[in-house]
N, C-alpha and C positions, 0 to 999 in steps of 0.2 A: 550537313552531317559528314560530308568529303574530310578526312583525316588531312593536318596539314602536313606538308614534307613525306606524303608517301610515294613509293616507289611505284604507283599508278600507270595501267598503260589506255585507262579510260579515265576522263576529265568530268570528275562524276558532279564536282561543283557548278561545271555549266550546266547540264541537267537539272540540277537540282533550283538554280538562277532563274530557267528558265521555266519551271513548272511551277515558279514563285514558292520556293519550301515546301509547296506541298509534296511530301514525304510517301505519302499513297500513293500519285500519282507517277509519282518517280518511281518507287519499288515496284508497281503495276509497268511502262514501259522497258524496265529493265528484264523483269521477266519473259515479258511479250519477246524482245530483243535474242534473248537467251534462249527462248523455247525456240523460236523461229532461226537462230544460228545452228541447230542441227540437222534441218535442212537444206541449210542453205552449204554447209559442209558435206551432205548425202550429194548435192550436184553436182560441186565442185571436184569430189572423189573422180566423177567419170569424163567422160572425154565428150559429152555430148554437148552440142550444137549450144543448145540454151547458155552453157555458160556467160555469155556475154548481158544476158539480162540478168542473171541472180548478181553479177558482180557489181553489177547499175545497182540492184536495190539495194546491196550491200555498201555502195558508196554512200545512197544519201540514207538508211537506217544507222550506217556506224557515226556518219558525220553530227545525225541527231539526239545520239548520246552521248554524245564529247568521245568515241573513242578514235579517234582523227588518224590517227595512224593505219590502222584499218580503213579508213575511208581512204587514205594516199594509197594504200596499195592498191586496193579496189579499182581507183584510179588509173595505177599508172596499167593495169592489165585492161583498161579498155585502150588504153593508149599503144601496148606493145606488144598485146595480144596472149595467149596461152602460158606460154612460159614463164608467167610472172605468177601464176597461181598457186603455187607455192607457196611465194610471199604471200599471199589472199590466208591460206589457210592456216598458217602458222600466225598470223597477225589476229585471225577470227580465233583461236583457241588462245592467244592472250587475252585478247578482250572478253571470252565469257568465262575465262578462269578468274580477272579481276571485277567482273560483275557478281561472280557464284558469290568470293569473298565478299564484296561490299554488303552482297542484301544477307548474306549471314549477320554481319554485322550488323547491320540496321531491322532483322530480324525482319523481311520482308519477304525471305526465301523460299 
């Protein structure tokens, strides 16, 4: 169901590849994704300790829905520490503002 040639910042056709079409399945993990990215944004807001593991689960949760970019930020803030969280956060409300769009679309919302 992934539109071709769109302006995507989640690779929703890997997901989709990989749950073998099925379309439930997909709309079902994308919402879990989505629901669970507001907390993971309510962490990142403060300055506390933990950050270092929501940004881990955020590495491999973003890397398991094709939204890869989010997963390299994620990334590079375990690697350079605090100051990249920023990137984290603005890359995390890409990716659930092109997930919100998709399952509108695919009416999974």
């Amino acid at each position: 169901m992934a539109s071709e040639g769109s302006k995507s910042v989640v690779d929703f056709k890997y997901l989709e590849d990989f749950a073998a079409g099925d379309m439930r399945v997909v709309t079902e993990v994308l919402a879990l994704f989505r629901d669970q990215a507001q907390a993971w944004a309510d962490k990142l807001a403060t300055s506390d300790a933990g950050w270092q593991d929501t940004v881990h689960t955020i590495k491999g949760s973003a890397r398991g829905v094709g939204a890869f970019a989010l997963g390299e930020a994620a990334q590079r803030a375990e690697e350079l520490g605090p100051s990249v969280l920023t990137l984290v956060r603005g890359e995390l409300q890409a990716a659930v503002a092109d997930i919100e769009g998709y399952l509108t679309r695919v009416g999974g919302g």
